[in-house]
Structures are given as C-alpha cells and as structure tokens.
Backbone as CSV, one residue per row, in Angstrom:
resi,resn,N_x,N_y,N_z,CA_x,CA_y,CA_z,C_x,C_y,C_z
1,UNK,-4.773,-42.116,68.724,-3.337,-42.176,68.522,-2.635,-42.150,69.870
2,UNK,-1.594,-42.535,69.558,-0.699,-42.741,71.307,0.723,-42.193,70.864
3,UNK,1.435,-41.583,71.510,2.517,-40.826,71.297,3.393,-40.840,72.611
4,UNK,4.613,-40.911,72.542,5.776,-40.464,73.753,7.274,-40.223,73.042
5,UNK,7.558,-39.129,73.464,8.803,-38.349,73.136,9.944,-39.107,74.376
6,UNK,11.205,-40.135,73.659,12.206,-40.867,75.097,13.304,-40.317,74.133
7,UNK,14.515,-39.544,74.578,15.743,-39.538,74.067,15.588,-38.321,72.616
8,UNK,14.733,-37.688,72.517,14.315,-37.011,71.194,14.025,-37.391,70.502
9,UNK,13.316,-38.549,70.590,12.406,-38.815,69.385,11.376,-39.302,69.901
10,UNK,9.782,-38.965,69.056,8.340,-38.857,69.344,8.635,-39.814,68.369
11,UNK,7.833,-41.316,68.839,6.766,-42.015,68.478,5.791,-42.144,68.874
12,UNK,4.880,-41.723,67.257,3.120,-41.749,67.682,2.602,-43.228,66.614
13,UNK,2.090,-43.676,67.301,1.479,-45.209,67.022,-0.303,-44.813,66.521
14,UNK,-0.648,-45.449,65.580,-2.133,-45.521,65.304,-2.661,-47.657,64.964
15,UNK,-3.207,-47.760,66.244,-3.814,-49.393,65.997,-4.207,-48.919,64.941
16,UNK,-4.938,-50.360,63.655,-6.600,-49.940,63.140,-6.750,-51.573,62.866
17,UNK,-7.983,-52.154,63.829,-8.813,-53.460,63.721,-8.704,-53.697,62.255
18,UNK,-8.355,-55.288,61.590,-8.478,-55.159,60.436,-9.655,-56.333,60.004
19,UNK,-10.690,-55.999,59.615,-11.992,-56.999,60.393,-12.151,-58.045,58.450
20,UNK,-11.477,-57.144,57.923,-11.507,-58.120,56.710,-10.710,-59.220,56.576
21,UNK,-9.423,-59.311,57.447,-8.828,-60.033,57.645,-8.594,-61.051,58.573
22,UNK,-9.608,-60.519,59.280,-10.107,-61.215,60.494,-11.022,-62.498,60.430
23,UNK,-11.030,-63.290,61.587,-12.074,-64.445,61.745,-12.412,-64.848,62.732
24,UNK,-13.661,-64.032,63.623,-13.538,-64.132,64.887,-14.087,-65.613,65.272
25,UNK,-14.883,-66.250,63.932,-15.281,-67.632,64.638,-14.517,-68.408,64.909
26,UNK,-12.703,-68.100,64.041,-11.805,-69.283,64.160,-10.882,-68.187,65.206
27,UNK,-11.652,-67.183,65.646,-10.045,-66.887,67.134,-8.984,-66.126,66.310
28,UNK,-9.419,-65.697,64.971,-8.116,-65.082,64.862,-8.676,-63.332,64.307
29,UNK,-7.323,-62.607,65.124,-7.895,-60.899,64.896,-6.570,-60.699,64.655
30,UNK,-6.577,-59.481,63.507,-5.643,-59.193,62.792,-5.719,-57.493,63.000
31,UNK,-4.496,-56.897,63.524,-4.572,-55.175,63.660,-2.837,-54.635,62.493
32,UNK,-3.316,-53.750,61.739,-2.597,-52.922,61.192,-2.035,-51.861,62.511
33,UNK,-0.910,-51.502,62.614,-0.282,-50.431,63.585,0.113,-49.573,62.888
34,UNK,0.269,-48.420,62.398,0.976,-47.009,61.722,1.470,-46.201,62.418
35,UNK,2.945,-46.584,62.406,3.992,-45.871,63.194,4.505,-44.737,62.348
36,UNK,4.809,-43.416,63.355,5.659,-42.364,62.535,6.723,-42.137,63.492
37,UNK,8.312,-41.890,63.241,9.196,-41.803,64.063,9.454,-40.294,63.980
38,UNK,9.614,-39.505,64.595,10.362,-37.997,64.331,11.229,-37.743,65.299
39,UNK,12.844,-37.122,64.677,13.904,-37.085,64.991,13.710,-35.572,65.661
40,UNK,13.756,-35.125,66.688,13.640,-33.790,67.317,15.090,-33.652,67.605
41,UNK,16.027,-34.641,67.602,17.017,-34.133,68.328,18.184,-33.116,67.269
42,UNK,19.794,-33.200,67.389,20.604,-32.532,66.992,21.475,-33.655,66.110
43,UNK,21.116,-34.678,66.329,22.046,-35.874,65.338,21.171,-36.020,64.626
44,UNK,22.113,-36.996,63.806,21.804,-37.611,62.892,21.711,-39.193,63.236
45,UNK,20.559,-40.102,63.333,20.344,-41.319,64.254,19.828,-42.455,63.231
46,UNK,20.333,-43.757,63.469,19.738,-45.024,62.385,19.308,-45.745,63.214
47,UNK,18.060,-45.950,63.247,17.318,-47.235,63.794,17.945,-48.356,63.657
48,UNK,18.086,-49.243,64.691,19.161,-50.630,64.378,17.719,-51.285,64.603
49,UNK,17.801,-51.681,65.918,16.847,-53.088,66.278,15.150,-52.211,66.755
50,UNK,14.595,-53.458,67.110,13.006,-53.240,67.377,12.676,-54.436,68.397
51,UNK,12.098,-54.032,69.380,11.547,-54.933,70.431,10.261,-54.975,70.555
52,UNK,9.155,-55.483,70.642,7.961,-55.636,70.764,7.444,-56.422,72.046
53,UNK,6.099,-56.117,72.627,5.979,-56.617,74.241,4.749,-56.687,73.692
54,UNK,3.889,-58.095,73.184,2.191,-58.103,72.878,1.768,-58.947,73.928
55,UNK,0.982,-58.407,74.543,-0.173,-58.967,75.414,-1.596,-59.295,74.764
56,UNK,-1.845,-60.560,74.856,-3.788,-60.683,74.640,-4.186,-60.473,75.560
57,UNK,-5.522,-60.847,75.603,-7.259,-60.514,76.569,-6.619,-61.610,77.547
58,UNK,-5.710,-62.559,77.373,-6.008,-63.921,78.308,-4.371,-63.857,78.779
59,UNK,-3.854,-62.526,78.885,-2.660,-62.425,79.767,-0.918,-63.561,78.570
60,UNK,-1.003,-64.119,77.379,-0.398,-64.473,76.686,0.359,-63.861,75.913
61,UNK,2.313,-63.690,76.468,2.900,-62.507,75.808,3.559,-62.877,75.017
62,UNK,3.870,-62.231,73.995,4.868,-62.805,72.582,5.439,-61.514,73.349
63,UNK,7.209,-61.873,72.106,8.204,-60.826,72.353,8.896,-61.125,70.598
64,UNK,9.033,-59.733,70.336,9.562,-59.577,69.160,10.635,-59.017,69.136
65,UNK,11.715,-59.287,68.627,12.809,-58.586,68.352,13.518,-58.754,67.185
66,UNK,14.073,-58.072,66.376,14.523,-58.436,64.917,15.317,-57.021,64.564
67,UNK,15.625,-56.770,63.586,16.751,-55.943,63.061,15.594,-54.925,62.524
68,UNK,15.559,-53.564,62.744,15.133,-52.759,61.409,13.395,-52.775,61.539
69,UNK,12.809,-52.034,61.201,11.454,-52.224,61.010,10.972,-52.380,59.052
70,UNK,10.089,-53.271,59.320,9.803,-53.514,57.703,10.948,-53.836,56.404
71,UNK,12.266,-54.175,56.930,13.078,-54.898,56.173,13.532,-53.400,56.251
72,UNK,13.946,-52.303,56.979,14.732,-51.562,56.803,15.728,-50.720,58.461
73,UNK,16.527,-50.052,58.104,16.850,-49.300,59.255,17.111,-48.030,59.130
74,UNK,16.081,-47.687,59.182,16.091,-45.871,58.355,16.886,-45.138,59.293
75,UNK,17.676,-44.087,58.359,18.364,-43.045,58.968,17.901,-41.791,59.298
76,UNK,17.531,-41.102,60.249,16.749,-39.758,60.371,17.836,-38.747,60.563
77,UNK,17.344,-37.569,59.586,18.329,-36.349,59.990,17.698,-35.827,61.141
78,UNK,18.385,-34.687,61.608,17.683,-33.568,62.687,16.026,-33.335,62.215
79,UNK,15.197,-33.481,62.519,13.717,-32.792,61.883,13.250,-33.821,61.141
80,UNK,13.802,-34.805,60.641,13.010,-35.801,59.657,12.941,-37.020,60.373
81,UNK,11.714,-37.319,59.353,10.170,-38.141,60.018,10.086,-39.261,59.151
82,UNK,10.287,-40.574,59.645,9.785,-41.987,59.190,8.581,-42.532,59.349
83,UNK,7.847,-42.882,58.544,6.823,-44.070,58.528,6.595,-44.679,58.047
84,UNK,6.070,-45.465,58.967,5.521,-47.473,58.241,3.998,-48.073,58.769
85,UNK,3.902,-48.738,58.166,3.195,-49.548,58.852,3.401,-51.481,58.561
86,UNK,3.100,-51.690,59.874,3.140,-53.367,60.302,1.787,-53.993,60.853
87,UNK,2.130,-55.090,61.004,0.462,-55.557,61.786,0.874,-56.777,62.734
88,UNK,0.193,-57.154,63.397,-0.006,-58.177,64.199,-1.613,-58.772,64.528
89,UNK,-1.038,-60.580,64.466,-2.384,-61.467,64.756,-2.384,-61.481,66.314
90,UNK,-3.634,-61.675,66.268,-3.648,-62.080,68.269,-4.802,-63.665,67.807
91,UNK,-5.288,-64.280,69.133,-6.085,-64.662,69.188,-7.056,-64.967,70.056
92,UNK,-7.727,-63.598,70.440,-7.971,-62.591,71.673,-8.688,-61.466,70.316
93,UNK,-9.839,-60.730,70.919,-10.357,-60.100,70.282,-10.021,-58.454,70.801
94,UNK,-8.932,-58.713,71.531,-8.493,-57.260,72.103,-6.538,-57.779,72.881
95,UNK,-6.104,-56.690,73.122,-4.429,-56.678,73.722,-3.978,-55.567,73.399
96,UNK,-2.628,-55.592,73.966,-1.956,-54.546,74.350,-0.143,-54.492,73.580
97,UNK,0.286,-53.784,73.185,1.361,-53.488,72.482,2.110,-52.709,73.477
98,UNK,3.728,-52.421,73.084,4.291,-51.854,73.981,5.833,-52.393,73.531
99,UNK,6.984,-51.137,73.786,8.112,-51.729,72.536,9.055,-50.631,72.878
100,UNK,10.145,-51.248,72.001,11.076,-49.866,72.119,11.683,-50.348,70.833
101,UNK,12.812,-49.049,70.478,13.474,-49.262,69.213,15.404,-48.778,69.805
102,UNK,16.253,-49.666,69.228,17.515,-49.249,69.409,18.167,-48.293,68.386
103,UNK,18.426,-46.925,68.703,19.281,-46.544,67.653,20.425,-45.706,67.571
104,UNK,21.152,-45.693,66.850,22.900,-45.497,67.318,22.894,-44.039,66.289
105,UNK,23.736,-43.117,67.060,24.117,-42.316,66.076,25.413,-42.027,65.519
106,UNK,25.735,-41.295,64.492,26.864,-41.185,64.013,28.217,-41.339,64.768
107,UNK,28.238,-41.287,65.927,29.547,-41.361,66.994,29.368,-42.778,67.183
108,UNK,27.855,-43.452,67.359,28.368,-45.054,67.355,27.697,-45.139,68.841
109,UNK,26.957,-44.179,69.320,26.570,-44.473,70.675,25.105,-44.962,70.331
110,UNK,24.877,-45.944,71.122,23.545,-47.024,70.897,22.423,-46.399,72.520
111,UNK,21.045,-45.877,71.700,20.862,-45.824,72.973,19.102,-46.349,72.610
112,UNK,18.318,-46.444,73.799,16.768,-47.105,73.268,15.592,-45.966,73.156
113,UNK,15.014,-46.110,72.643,13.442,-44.752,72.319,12.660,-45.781,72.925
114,UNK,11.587,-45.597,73.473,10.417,-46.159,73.869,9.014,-45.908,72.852
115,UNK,8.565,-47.003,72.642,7.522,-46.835,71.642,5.942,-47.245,72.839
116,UNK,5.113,-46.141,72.747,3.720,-45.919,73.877,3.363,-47.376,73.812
117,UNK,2.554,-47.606,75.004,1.789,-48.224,74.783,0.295,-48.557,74.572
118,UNK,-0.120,-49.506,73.690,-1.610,-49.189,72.931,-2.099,-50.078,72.793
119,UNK,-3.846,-50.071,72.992,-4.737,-50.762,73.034,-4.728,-51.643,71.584
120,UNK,-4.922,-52.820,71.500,-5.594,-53.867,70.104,-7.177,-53.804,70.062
121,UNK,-7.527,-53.148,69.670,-9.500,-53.407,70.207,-9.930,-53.407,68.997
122,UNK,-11.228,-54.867,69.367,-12.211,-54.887,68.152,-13.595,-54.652,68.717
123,UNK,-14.500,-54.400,67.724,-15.713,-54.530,67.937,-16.181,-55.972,68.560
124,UNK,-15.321,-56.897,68.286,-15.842,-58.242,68.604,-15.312,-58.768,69.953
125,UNK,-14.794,-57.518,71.079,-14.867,-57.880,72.494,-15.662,-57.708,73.499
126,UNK,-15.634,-58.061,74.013,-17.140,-58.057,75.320,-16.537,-57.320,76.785
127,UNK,-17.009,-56.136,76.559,-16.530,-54.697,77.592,-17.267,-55.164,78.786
128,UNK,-16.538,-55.376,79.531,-17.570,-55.603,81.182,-17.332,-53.974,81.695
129,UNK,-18.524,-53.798,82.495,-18.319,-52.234,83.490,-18.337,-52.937,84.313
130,UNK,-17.421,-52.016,85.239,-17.412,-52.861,87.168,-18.293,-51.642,87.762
C-alpha cells in the first residue's frame, strides 16, 4: 500500500495486477487501484476534479483529468472516509501512477491533495539487477 497525508487528507492507494483480464501475448495489462480518502481535517470538503500522471515500462505518459472519481464527487465530513476502486490498461507489463485530487470546501476555497505515487507490476515483467 502507498499512502501520503497533503492538506489533511491521507490517501492510501492499493495497485492489484489483474491477470484475468489481462493478455500479455497481445501487450495488454490491466491493474485494479483501491483508493481510500480520509478527511483528518476540521471542514467539511467535496472532491471536485481528479488528475492522473501514468507512466509505462517504455517512458509513455497518459494524463487524466475528469470531474469526480467513479461518476461521483463525494463529500467528506471531519473523520469520514471514502472508497473506490478504478483500474487502468497499460501496454507495458509494469508503470507508474501518480495524481492529485481538487477539492473545495464549504467557504468555496479550492485547494489540491496529492495522491502517492505507485508501482503497476506484473509477474509478466523482466526485473534486471544492476
């Protein structure tokens, strides 16, 4: 698991390889991510937007950005905890994730959380030691 606390709120991220969905002869790898958000702070805060930074094995970056995670923009009280899960294809048998989330609180002030960054790994990459 990978975790970082930016602005009072801890996001902890869990990859998991999804090898049934996968096809490494045709290049394509598929990872489930399970995000939990927890609100440590003193507001009350709504997730607006989501940014995403994916890297493959061969240096090729997508960028995601869209409204809300999973068709929503959850509201967290003081102490309460969101989760989801999403996935992403690569076509690369390994990469790297890395993201932030925008969210505004009741006064209307917009500010960004940082979401860790984390390994994509399958069994079906080839580990060199130096």
């Amino acid at each position: 698991m990978y975790n970082l606390t930016s602005n009072d709120i801890t996001v902890t991220v869990a990859p998991i390889f999804l090898e049934d969905q996968s096809d490494p002869d045709d290049d394509h790898f598929v990872w489930a991510y399970q995000v939990r958000i927890e609100n440590n702070g003193t507001d009350r805060v709504q997730l607006q937007t989501r940014y995403w930074h994916i890297t493959d094995a061969n240096g090729l970056v997508q960028e995601v950005r869209g409204s809300g995670v999973v068709g929503e923009q959850p509201v967290l009280e003081p102490g309460e905890i969101f989760e989801y899960t999403s996935g992403t294809p690569l076509t690369t048998p390994s990469g790297i994730m890395v993201g932030s989330y925008q969210m505004q609180t009741d006064h209307g002030d917009l500010f960004d959380v940082k979401i860790p960054a984390f390994s994509l790994d399958s069994p079906h990459q080839i580990i060199n030691l130096n």
